[in-house]
N, C-alpha and C positions, 0 to 999 in steps of 0.2 A: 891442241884445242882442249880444254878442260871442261870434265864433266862435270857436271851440279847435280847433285839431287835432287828431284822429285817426289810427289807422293805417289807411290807403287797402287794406282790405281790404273786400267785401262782407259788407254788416250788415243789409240786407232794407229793405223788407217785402218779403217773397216769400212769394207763394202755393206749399201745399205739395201737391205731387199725387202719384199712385202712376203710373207709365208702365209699361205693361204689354206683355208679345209673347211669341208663343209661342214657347219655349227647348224642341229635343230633344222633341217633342211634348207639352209639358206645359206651363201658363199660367205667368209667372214676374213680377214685380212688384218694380220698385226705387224706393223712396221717391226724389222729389226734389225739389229749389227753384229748379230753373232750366229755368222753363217761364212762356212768354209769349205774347202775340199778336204778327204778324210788321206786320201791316197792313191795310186796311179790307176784304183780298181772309178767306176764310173758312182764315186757316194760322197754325197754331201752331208754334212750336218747344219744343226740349228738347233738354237738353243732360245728358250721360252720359257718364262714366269710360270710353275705350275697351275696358277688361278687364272691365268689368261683364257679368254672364251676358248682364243684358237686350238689351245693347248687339247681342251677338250674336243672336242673334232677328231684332232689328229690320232687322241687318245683311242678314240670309238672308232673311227673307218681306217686305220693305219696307214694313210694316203697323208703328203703333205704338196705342194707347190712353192715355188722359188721361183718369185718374178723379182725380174732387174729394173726398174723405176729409173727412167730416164731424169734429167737434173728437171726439165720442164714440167713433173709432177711431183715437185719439193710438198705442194701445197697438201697436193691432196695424201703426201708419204705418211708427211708429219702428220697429219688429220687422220690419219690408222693408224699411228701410234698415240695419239691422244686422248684419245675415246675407246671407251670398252665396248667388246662386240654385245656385253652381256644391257646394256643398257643402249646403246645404239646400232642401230641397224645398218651396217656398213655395204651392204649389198651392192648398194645403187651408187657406191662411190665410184664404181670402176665397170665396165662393161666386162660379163665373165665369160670366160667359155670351158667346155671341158674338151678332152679327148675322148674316143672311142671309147673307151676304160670308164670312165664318168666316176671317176675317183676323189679328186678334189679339185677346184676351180680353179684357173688360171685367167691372169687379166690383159686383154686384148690391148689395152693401152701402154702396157710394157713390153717392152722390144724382144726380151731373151725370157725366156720359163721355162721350168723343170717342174715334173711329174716325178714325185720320189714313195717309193712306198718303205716304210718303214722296217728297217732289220734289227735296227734294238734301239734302246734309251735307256737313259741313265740317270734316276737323279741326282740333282747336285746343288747342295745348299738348298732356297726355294726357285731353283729352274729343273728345268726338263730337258734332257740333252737327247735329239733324237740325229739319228744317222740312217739318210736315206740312200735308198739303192735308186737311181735314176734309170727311171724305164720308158720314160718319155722327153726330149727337147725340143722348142718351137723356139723361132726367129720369126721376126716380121724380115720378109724377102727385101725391103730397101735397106737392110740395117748388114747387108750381106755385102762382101767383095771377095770375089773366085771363090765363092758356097761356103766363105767361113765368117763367124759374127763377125764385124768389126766394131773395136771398141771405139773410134771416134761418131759412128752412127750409132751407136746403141747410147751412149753417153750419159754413162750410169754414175747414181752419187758414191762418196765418200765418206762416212763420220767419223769428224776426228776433233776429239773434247765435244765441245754441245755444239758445232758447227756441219754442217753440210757443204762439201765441197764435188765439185767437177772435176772429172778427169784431165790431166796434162795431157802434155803430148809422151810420146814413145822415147826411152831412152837406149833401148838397147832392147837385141833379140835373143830369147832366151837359149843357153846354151851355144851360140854364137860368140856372146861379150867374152864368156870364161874361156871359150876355145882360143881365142885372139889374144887374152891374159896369158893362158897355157904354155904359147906358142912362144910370146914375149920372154918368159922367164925361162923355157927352153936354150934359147936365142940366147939367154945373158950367162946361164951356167957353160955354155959352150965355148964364148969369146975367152 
């Protein structure tokens, strides 16, 4: 199969989350695609436009959230990544709640959230690269099978180029496929 080049820009798949922090006393929420795990330790990153409302929030209370937007709130994702917190009030887009902690807002309409409080950032170019320590997780209890998320109930988006997509199904269990690989290639250097 032959490869073609492209233009070396970022084309996904990127999971698409809402990050949330309380801006000027009120919940505030900017869609985005650049949010990952750091490492086997429990911290996430996310990365944000330094002039973004949210950015500031997160800036000031060191608290961020990481809600997973199910594909049936494409409307309202893209609708917090369209509009700035600084001239609209995104509040009332999503019903919020906090944790104990009352750190930064989390949204009841997204199935998985994370409470991270911030251990460093970095900038870079005009974004903000923060890496949180996650010190809080919620699920909505139907989005559960044997007390772990499941992704076909959580059924979070994808961005990939200027599209939003829904999750496939399952191809393979991690650390399982390679062991079954492992075995195979065992199996052949012995024959």
């Amino acid at each position: 199969m032959e490869k073609i080049k492209i233009p070396n820009r970022p084309f996904g798949p990127f999971p698409v989350v809402l990050a949330g922090a309380e801006v000027n006393g009120r919940p505030n929420y900017a869609t985005i695609g650049a949010c990952g795990v750091v490492s086997l330790e429990p911290v996430l990153y996310i990365s944000l436009r330094s002039t973004h409302h949210t950015t500031s929030g997160i800036r000031k209370h060191g608290y961020f959230s990481v809600n997973i937007p199910p594909v049936d709130l494409v409307q309202k994702t893209d609708y917090c990544g369209l509009v700035s917190g600084k001239t609209t009030d995104k509040s009332a887009v999503f019903t919020s709640f906090y944790d104990e902690l009352g750190k930064a807002p989390m949204i009841s309409e997204c199935r998985l959230n994370f409470l991270c409080k911030v251990i460093q950032s970095i900038p870079i170019f005009d974004f903000e690269l923060f890496f949180g320590e996650i010190i809080a997780a919620y699920a909505n209890e139907q989005c559960l099978t044997n007390g772990q998320p499941d992704p076909k109930k959580i059924d979070p988006m994808m961005l990939m180029g200027s599209s939003y997509w829904s999750l496939g199904q399952s191809v393979g269990t991690v650390f399982k496929e390679g062991a079954a690989y492992k075995k195979a290639q065992k199996a052949e250097t012995t024959e």
